[in-house]
N, C-alpha and C positions, 0 to 999 in steps of 0.2 A: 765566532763561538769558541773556537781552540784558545782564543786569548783570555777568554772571560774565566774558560776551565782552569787556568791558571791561578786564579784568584780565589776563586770559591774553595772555604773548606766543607767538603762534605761529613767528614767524621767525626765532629765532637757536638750533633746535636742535631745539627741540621735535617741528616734523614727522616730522623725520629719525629720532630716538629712538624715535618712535611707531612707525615704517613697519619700524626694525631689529626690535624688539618685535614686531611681526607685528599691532601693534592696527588699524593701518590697511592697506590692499592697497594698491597702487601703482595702484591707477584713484583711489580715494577721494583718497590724498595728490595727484594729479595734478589733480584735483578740486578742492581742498580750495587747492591752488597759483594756480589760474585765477581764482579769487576777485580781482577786481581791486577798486583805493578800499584804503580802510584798513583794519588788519590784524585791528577786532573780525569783520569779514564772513567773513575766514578762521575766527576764530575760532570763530564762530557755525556753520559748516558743516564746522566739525572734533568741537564739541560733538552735533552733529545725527548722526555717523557710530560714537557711541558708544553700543551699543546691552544690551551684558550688564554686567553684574556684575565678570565679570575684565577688562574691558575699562578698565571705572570705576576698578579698582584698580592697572593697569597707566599711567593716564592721571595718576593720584595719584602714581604712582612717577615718570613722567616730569615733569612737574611741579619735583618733590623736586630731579633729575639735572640740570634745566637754571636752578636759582638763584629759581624761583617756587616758593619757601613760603608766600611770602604767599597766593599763590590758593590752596594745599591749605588751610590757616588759615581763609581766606575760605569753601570749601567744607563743612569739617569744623566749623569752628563755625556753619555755619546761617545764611552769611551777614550775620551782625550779628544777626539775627531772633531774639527768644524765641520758646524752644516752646510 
């Protein structure tokens, strides 16, 4: 997960998409905002508030909507990992 938070930018849309999407509640994104230092720490505690399945999928879609394919790439191939 620390490796994924490297990747993900959370500030130029991302929150906001997520929070319109209802995957986040407006405590978590406020949450998740208060995160001060740099922006894997947001990250890391926006990863932390994703807890189902349509959540994951919704997070995949956001992702797509704000120019990070590379991290859905990054997530859906296994991160580099063989299986």
């Amino acid at each position: 997960m620390h490796q994924l938070s490297e990747f993900i930018e959370p500030d130029f849309g991302l929150l906001e998409y997520l929070l319109s999407q209802e995957v986040l509640s407006r405590s978590e994104y406020s949450e998740i905002l208060s995160e001060s230092g740099v922006a894997h720490r947001r990250s890391e505690a926006l990863l932390n508030c994703l807890r189902s399945e349509d959540q994951c999928c919704k997070f995949l879609k956001a992702l797509e909507e704000t120019d990070q394919q590379h991290v859905v790439n990054f997530i859906t191939q296994n991160g580099g990992q063989n299986a």
